[in-house]
Every structure is written in C-alpha cells, then in structure tokens.
C-alpha positions as CSV (number, residue, x, y, z in Angstrom):
1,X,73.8,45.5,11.2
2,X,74.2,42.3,13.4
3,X,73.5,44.5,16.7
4,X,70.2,44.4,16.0
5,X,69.8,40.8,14.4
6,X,71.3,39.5,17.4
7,X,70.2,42.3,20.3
8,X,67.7,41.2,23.3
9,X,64.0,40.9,22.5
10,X,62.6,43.8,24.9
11,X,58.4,43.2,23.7
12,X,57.9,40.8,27.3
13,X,59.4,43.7,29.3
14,X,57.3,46.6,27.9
15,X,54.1,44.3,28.2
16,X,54.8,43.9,31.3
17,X,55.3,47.7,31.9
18,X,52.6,48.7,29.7
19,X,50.1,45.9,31.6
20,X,51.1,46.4,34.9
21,X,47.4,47.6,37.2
22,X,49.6,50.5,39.0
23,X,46.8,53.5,38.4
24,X,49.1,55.2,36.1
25,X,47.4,56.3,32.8
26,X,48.9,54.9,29.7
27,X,51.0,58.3,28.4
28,X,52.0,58.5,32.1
29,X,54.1,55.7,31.8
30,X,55.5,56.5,27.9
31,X,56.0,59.8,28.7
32,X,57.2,60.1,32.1
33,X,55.1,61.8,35.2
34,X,56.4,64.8,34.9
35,X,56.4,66.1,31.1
36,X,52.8,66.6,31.1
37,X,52.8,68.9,34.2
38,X,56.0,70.4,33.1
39,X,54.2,71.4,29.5
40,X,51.1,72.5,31.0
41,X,53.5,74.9,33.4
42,X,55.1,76.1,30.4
43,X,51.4,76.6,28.8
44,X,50.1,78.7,31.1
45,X,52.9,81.0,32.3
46,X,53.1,81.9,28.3
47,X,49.5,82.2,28.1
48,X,49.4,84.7,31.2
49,X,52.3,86.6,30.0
50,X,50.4,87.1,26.7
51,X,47.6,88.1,28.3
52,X,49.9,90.7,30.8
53,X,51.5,92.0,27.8
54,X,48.3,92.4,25.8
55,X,46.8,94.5,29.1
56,X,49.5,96.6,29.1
57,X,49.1,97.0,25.6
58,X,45.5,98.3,25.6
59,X,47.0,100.8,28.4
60,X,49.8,102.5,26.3
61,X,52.5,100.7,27.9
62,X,55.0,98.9,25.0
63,X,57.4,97.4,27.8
64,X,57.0,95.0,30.5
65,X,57.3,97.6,33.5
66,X,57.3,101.0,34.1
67,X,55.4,104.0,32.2
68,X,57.6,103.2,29.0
C-alpha cells in the first residue's frame, strides 16, 4: 500500500503531453496512432468478407471458393 502513498506524482507530465500544440488529436495521443487505423483495417476487411460471403450466398455457393 505505501507504493502508491509514496510513488511519483505523474499529473504535470500528462498535462504536459495532453497540452502540448503538436496537431495530434486528443485520442491520438491516449490511444496511440496506430490503433485507430489498425481497427478501422480490421472493420472493413470483416465487413467486405461479409459482404463476399453473403454474394456467394445469393449464388448457391456455401464455401468460400470453388462451385461447392
């Protein structure tokens, strides 16, 4: 229990990371530049393999290639 009685205060570093005038957008910096991008990959390739799956669907096809 004493770590964190005793433990650094951290509130002047994050103002000065959350403050800072560097164009980055506020979940930019809590989140990271890349896990936004990374979701919205993940997003769409699910979305358009949906959609592929529900085409082939429509078709007849019940497998991801071939006549099957």
């Amino acid at each position: 229990m004493a770590g964190w009685i005793y433990r650094e205060n951290r509130v002047p570093y994050y103002q000065r990371l959350y403050q800072k005038h560097d164009g980055l957008r506020l979940w930019e910096k809590s989140r990271g530049r890349w896990m936004i991008p990374a979701f919205k990959v993940m997003l769409f390739t699910n979305v358009a393999a949906s959609m592929y799956m529900m085409g082939r669907l429509v078709f007849g096809h019940k497998t991801w290639f071939g006549k099957g």
